[in-house]
N, C-alpha and C positions, 0 to 999 in steps of 0.2 A: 783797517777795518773800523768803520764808525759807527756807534753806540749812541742811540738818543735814551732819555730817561723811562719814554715809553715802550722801546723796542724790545722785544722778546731773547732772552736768553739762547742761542743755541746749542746743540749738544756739546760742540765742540767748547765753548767758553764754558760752560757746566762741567764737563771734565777736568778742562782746564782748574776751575775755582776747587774742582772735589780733590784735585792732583794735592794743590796746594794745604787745602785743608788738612787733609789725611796725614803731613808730618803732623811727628811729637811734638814738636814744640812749638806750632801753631795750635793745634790742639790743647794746651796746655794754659795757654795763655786766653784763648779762647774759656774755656772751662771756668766757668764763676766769675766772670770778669763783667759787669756791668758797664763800664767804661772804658767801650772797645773804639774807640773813630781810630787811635793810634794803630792798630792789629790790623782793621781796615783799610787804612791807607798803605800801609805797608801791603798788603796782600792785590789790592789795586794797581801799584807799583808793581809786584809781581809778576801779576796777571798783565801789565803791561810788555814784561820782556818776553810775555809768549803770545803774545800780537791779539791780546786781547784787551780793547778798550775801554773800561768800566769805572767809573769813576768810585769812593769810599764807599757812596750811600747807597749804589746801584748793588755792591758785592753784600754790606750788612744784610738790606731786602732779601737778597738773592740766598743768603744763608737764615735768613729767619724763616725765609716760608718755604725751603728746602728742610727744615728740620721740625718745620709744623707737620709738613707733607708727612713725612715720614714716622713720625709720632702717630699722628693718625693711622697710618698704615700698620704701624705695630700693636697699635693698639688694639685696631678690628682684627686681628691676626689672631693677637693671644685672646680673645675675645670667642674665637671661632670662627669667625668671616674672613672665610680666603678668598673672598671675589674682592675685596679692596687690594690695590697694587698703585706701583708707581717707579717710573722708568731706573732711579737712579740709585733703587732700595739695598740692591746687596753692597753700593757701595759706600752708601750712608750708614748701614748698618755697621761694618767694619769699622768704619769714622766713629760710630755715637754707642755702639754696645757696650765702651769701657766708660761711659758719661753714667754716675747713679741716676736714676729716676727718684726722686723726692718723691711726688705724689702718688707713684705707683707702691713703691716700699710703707708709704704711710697706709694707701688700701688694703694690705696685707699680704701680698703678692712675698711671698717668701724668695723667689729665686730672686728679684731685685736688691732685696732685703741683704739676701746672702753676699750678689757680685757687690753690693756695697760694704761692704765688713772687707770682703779679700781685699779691694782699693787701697782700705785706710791699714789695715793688715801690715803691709807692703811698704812704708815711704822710701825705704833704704832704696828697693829698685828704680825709684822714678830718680829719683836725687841723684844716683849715680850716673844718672846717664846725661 
């Protein structure tokens, strides 16, 4: 399967990259990390052995405006606007619901406020595993 820089993600390669994402400890590493091309090429490589072609900066893209996407969508959600949607949300949601939101906890949103306290609550669970 070949991959130009321009070519449109399919669903199958989107599963693919959400399969991958969705472990803990891509997720982990993921999470707060500003300097990811290593997490990306690895996951590139991944996505390689499942016959999907993408090179580092094709999968970062593909995970930043996959998680803009759906920020937006959560957002018009908890907002009241359920006519915003987007194909891949229950599964992004499952991936990004244990991520704190910063800016939504700083507006006052108390249930963000709160999953963030359980997170930090907790290190023993994540460390263990």
């Amino acid at each position: 399967m070949e991959s130009g820089a321009g070519k449109h993600w399919t669903e199958e390669e989107v599963k693919a990259l959400l399969s991958i994402w969705s472990e803990k400890s891509i997720r982990k590493q993921l999470h707060g990390t500003l300097r990811n091309k290593g997490i990306f090429i690895y996951i590139a490589k991944r996505l390689q052995e499942l016959g999907v072609c993408r090179d580092w900066k094709q999968c970062r893209a593909k995970y930043k405006n996959l998680k803009y996407e759906y920020r937006t969508v959560k957002y018009a959600r908890n907002s009241g606007d359920a006519t915003k949607t987007m194909k891949f949300f229950q599964d992004l949601d499952a991936i990004l619901r244990c991520e704190p939101v910063a800016h939504l906890a700083a507006e006052g949103n108390s249930r963000c406020s709160a999953s963030k306290v359980q997170l930090n609550a907790s290190p023993t669970a994540d460390s263990s595993q």
